[in-house]
C-alpha atoms as an extended CHARMM CRD file, in Angstrom:
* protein
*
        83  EXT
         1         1  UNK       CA              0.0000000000        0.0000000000        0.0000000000  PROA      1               0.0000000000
         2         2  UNK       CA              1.1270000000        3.1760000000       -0.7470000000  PROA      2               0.0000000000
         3         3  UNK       CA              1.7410000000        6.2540000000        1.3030000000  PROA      3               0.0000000000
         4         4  UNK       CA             -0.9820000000        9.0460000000        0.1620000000  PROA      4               0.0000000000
         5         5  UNK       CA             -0.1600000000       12.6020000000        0.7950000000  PROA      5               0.0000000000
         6         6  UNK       CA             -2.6830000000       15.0730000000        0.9720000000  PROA      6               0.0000000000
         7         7  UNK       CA             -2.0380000000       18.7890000000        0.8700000000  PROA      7               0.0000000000
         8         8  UNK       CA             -4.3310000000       22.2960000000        0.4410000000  PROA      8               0.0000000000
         9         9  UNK       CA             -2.5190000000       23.1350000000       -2.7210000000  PROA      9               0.0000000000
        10        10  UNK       CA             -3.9440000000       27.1320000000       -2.4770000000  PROA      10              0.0000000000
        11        11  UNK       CA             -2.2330000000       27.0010000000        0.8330000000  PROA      11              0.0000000000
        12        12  UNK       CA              1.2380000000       25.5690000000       -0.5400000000  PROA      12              0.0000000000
        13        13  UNK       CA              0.8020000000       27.8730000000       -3.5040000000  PROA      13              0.0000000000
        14        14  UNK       CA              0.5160000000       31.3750000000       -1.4980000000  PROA      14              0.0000000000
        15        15  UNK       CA              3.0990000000       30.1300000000        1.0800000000  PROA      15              0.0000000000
        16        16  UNK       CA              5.6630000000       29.7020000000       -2.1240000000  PROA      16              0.0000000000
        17        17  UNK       CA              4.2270000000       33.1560000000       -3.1340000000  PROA      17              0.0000000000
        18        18  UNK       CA              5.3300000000       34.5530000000        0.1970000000  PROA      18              0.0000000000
        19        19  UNK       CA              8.5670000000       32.7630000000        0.4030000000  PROA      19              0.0000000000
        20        20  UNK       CA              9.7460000000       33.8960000000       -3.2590000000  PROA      20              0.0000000000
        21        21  UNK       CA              8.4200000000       37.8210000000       -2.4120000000  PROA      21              0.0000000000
        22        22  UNK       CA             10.5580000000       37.0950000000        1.0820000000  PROA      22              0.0000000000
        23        23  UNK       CA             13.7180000000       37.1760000000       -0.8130000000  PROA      23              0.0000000000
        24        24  UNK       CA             13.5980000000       40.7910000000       -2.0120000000  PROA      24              0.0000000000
        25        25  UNK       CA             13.1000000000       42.2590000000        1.0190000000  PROA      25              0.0000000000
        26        26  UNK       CA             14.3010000000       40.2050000000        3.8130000000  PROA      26              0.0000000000
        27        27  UNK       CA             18.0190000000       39.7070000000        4.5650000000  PROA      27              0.0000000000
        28        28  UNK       CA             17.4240000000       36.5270000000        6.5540000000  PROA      28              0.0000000000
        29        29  UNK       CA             15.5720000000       34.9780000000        4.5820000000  PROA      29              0.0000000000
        30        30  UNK       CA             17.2950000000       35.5980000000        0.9150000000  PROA      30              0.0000000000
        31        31  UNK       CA             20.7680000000       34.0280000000        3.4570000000  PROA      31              0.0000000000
        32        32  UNK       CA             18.3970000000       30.8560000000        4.6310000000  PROA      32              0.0000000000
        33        33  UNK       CA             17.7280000000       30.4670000000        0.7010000000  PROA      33              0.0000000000
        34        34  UNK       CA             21.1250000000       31.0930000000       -0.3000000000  PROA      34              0.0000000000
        35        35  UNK       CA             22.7260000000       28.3330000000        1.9050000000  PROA      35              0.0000000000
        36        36  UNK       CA             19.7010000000       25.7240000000        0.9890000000  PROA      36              0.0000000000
        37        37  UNK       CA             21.1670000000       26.5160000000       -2.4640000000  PROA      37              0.0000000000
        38        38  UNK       CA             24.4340000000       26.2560000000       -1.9410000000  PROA      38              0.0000000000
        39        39  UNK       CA             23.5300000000       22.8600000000       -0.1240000000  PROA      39              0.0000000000
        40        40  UNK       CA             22.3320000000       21.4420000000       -3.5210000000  PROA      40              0.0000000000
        41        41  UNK       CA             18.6160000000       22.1770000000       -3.3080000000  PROA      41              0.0000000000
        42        42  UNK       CA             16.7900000000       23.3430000000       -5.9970000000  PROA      42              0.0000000000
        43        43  UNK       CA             14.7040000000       26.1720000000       -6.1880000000  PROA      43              0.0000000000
        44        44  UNK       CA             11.4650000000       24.9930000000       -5.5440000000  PROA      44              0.0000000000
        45        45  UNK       CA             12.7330000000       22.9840000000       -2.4520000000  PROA      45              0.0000000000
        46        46  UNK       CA             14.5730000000       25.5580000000       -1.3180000000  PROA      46              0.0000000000
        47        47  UNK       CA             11.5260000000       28.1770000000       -1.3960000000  PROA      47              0.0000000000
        48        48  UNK       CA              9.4900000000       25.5120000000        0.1990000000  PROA      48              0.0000000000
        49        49  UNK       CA             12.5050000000       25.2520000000        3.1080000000  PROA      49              0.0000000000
        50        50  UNK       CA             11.9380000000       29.3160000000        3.3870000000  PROA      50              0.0000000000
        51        51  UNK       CA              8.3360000000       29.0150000000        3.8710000000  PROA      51              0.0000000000
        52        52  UNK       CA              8.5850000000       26.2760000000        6.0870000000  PROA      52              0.0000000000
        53        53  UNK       CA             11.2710000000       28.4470000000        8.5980000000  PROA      53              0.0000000000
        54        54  UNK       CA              9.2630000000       31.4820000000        7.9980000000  PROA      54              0.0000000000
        55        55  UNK       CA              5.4070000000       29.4250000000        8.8570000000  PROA      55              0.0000000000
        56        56  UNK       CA              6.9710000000       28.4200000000       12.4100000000  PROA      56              0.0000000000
        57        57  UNK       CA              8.9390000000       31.8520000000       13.1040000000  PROA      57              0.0000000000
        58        58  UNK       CA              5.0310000000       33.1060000000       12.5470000000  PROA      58              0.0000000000
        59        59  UNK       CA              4.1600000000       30.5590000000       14.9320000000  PROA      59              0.0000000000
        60        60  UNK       CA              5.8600000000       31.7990000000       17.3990000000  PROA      60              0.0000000000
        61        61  UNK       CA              4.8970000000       35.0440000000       16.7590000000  PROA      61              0.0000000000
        62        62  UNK       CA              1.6380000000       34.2180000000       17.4090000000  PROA      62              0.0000000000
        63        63  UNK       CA              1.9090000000       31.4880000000       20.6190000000  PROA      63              0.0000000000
        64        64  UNK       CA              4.1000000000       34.8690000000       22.2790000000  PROA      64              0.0000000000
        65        65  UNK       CA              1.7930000000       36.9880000000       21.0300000000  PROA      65              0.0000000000
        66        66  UNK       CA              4.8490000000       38.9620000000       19.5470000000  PROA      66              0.0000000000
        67        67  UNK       CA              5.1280000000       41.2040000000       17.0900000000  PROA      67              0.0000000000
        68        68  UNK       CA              7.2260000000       39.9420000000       13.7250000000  PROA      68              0.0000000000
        69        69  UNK       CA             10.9290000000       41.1880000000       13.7860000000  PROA      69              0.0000000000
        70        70  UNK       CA             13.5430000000       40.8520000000       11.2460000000  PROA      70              0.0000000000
        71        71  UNK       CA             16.5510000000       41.1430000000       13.1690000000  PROA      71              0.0000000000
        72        72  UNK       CA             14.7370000000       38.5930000000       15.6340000000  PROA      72              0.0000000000
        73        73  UNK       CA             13.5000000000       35.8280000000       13.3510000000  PROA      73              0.0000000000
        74        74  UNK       CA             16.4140000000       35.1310000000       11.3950000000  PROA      74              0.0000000000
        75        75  UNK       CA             19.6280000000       35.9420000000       13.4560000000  PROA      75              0.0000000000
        76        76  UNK       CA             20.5310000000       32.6600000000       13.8360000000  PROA      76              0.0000000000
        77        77  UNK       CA             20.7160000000       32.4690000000       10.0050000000  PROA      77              0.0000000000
        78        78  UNK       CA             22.0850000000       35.5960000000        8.7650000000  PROA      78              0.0000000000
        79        79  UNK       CA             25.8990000000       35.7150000000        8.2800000000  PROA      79              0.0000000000
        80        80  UNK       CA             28.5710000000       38.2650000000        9.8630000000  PROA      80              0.0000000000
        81        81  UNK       CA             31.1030000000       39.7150000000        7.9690000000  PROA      81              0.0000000000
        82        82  UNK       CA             34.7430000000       39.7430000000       10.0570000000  PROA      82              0.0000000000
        83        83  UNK       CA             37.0080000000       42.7170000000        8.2450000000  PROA      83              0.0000000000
């Protein structure tokens, strides 16, 4: 027997929406993409990696009742430059 996966493909297609509009405009996120890329992923699996980080950092958001920052949400992935 086979394994059936079931999805809500509006839901998968807005997330992938948000995730490819996330890398104009947010440092961390365009980084998280960058390194998914540079770990072989393709495109579409790394968007889908960006909107999977970005679903649970909006997660927590809400369970803190936080408001969303940048600097906040993706420190852990965004890379310092050493001169």
């Amino acid at each position: 027997m086979a394994a059936r996966f079931v999805r809500n493909d509006r839901l998968a297609d807005a997330l992938m929406a948000q995730a490819f509009a996330c890398l104009t405009c947010s440092p961390g996120a365009r980084d998280y993409y960058d390194k998914c890329r540079q770990r072989g992923n393709a495109h579409n699996d790394a968007l889908r990696r960006v909107s999977n980080r970005f679903v649970g950092i909006l997660h927590g958001c809400l369970k803190t009742w936080t408001r969303y920052d940048e600097t906040i949400a993706w420190q852990h992935e965004v890379t310092v430059a050493v001169d």
